[in-house]
ROVOZA-480351 format. One record per residue (C-alpha): x, y, z; residue number from 0. Coordinates in steps of 0.001 Angstrom, whole numbers, always signed. Layout:
% ROVOZA-480351
+---------+---------+---------+-----+
:       x :       y :       z :   i :
+---------+---------+---------+-----+
:       X :       Y :       Z : NUM :
...
+---------+---------+---------+-----+
***
This chain:
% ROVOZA-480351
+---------+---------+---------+-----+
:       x :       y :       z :   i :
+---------+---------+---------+-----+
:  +27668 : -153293 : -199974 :   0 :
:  +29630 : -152920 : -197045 :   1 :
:  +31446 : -155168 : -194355 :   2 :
:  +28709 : -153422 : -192248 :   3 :
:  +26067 : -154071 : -193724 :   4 :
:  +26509 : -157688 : -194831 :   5 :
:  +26873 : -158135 : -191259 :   6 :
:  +23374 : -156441 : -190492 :   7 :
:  +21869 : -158393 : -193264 :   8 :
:  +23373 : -161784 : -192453 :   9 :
:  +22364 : -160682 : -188380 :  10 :
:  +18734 : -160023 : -189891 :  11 :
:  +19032 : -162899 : -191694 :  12 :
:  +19812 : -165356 : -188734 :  13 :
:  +17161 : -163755 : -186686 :  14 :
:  +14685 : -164607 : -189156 :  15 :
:  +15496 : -168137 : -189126 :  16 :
:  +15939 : -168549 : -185765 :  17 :
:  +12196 : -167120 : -185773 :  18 :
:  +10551 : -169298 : -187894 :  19 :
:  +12483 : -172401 : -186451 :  20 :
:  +11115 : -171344 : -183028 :  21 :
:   +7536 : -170776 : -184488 :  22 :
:   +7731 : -174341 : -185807 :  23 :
:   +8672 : -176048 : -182852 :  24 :
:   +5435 : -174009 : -180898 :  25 :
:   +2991 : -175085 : -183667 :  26 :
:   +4406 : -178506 : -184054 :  27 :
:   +3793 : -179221 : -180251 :  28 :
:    +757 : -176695 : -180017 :  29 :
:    -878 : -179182 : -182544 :  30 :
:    -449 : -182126 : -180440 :  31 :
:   -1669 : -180076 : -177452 :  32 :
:   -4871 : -179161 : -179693 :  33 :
:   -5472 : -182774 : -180375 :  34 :
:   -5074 : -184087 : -176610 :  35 :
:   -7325 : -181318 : -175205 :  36 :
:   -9998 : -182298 : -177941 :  37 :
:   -9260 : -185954 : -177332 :  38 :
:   -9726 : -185470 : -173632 :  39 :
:  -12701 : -182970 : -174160 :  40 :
:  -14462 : -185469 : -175778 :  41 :
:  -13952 : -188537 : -173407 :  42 :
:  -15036 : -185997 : -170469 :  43 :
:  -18361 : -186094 : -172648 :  44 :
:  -18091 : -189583 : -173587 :  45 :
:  -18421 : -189984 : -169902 :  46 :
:  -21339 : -187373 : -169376 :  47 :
:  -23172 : -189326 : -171595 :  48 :
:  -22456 : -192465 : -170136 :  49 :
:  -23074 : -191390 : -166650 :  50 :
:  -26510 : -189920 : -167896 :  51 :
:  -27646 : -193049 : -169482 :  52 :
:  -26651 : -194865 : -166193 :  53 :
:  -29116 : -192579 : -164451 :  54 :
:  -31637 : -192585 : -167044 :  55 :
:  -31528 : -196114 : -166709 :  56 :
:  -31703 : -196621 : -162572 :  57 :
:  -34314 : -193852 : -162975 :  58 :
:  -36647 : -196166 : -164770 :  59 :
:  -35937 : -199486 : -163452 :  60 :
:  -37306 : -197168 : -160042 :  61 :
:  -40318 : -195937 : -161603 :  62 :
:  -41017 : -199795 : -162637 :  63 :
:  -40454 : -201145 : -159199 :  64 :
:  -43014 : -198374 : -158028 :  65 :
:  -45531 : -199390 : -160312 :  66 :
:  -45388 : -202662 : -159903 :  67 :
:  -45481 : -202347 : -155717 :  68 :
:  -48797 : -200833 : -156790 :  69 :
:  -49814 : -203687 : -159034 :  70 :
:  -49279 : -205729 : -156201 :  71 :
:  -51150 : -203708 : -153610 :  72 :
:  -54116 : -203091 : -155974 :  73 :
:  -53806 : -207305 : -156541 :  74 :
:  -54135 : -207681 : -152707 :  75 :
:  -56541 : -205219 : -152231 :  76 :
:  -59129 : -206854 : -155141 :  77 :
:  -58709 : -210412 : -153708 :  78 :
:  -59600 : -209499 : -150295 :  79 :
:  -62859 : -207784 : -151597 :  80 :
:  -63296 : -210640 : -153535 :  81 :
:  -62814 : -212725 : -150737 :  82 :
:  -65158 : -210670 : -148561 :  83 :
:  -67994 : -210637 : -151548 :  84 :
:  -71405 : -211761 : -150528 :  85 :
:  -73095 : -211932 : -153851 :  86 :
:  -72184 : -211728 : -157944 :  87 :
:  -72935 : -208160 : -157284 :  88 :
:  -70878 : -207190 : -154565 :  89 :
:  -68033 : -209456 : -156720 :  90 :
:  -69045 : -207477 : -159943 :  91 :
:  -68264 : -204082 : -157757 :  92 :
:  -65484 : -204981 : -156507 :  93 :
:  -63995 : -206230 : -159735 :  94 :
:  -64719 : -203070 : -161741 :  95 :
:  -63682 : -200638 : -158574 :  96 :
:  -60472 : -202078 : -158760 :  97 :
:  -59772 : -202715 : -162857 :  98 :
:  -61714 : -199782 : -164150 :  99 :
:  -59299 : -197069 : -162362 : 100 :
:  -56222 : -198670 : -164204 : 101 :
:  -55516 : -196158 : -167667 : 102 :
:  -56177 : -198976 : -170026 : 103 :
:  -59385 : -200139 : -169122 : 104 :
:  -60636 : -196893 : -168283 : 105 :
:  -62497 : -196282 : -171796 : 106 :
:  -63961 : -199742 : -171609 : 107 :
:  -67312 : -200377 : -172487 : 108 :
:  -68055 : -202907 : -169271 : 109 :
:  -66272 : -199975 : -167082 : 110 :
:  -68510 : -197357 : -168335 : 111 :
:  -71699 : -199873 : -166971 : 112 :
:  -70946 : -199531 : -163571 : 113 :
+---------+---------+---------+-----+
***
């Protein structure tokens, strides 16, 4: 082999390394850019979810406060017809008017009487 061509070879040689050096360093720190994108991927839905159960949970502490403001009103409403009753059978009316509406005494036997 030649002067020449040892130099080409050792040239081809140092280009090779200096290529796979430089494809280590990129996949060394591409790794740890991998693993803080999917770290930070998944605290952006760690968050979601959080934020989701937040509103899932103000969401039904409002649909309780609505139902019992109309708890209350029915509650009003059946003590001033109870108050206004003449006789056991305007009370009786009254009473099942106001509890027999509600889902869980709908399918009552007494509620099916009136």
């Amino acid at each position: 082999m030649t002067n020449r061509g040892r130099m080409i070879l050792i040239g081809v040689a140092a280009i090779f390394l200096l290529l796979m050096v430089f494809g280590l360093v990129r996949a060394c720190s591409g790794d740890t850019t991998r693993k803080e994108a999917a770290q930070a991927d998944q605290t952006v839905k760690s968050g979601d979810a959080i934020a989701n159960a937040a509103q899932d949970a103000v969401g039904t502490v409002m649909n309780r406060t609505e139902a019992e403001r109309a708890i209350d009103a029915a509650t009003t409403e059946l003590k001033e017809e109870i108050g206004n009753a003449q006789n056991p059978a305007d009370l009786r009316t009254a009473v099942a008017r106001n509890v027999c509406v509600r889902a869980e005494y709908r399918n009552d036997p007494a509620c099916a009487v009136r």
